[in-house]
N, C-alpha and C positions, 0 to 999 in steps of 0.2 A: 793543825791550825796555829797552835801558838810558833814554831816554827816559822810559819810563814808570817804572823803577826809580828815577830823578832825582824825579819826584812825591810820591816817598814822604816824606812831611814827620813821620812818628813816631817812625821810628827815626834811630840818628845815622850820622854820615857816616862811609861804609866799611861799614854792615851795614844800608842801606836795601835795599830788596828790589821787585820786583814785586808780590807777593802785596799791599803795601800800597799800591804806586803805580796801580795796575791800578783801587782802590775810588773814586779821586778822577775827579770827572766829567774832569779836563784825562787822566789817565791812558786813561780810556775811547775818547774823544775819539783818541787818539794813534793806536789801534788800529782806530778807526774806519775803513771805508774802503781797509782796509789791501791792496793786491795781491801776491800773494804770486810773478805772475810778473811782472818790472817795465816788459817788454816788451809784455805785454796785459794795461796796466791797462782793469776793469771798463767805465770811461766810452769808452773806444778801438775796445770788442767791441761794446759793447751799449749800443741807440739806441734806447731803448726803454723810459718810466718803467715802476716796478714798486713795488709795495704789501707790506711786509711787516709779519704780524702776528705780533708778539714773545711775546704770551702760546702761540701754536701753534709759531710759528716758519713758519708759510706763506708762502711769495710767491706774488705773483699777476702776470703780467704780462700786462696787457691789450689785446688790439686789434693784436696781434703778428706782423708779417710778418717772418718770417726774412730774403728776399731783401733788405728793405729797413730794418730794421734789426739787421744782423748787420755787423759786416765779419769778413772770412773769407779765408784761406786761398786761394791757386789752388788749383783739380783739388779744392776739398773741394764735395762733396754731399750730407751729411747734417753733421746736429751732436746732440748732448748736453748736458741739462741736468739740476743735481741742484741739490739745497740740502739743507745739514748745519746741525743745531741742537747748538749744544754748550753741556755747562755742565760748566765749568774752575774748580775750586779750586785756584788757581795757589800756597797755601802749603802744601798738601801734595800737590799730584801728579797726584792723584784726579780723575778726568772719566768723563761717559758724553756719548756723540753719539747722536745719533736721523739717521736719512738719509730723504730724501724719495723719490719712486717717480723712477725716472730719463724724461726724457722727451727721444725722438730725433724726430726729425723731419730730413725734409729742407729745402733750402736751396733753397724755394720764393716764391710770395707767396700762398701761402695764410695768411689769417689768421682768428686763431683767438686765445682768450685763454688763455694756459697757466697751471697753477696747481701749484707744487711744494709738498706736505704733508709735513711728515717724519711717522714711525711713530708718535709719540708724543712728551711732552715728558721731556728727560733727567733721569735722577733725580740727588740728591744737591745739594748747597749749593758756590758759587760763582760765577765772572761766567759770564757768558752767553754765549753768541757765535752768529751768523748768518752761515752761509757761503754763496755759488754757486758753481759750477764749469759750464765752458763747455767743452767739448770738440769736436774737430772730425773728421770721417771722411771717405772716399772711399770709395763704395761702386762695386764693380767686381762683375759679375757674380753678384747678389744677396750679395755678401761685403763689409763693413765692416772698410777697412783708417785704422789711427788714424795719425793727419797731426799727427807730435810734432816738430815744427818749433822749437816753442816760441815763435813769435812771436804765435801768436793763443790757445794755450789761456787760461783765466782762471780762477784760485781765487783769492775774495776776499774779506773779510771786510764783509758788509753794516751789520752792529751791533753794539756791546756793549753789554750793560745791565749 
């Protein structure tokens, strides 16, 4: 964030901000890509291109075999996928997310093409943002126990507009 508060070329120095650095494409850019755990960034989990459509906020990932594009966790057997659409007016505060239907599956080579929709698009004026999140499980006994290691979950930021 201070990076992108550094972009902010309107105001002056000592009361630049985010809200203005965030508008400039190098600000966007900053954010882009961003992992939020540093230990499983996105490209380390997931082998695997993916299509997102920013007017919906869909991903689509196609042709997707978990066993063989995942890396994972020992003892995990299943995993979790979601995608969050958000729109952040980052000069006052204000946001609403829309979340996609979550999709589990296990840690197979079945393949299949998955597609995360969020509910709808978020309402209100600000930047944009495209998230995934990757989560991992061990199922024992038809019971899903969550494998928070921290080295393989993933929330990331796919885009900002």
């Amino acid at each position: 964030m201070s990076k992108i508060k550094n972009l902010d070329t309107i105001s002056v120095r000592g009361e630049r901000n985010v809200s203005e650095g965030i508008l400039t494409l190098d600000g966007q850019l900053a954010l882009r890509g961003f992992d939020f755990n540093n230990r499983a960034p996105l490209q380390s989990v997931l082998f695997s291109p993916y299509a997102l459509d920013t007017t919906t906020g869909e991903v689509v990932i196609s042709d997707f075999t978990p066993g063989e594009q995942l890396r994972f966790p020992a003892g995990a057997t299943h995993f979790n996928m979601r995608s969050a659409f958000v729109n952040l007016d980052f000069a006052t505060g204000l946001s609403d997310v829309t979340y996609s239907n979550v999709i589990s599956l296990p840690i197979d080579l079945t393949l299949a093409t998955q597609t995360l929709t969020p509910t709808g698009v978020p309402i209100g004026a600000g930047t944009q943002l495209y998230l995934i999140l990757i989560e991992f499980f061990q199922e024992v006994n038809g019971v899903s126990y969550s494998l928070k290691n921290g080295a393989f979950n993933v929330l990331n930021v796919l885009d900002v507009v």
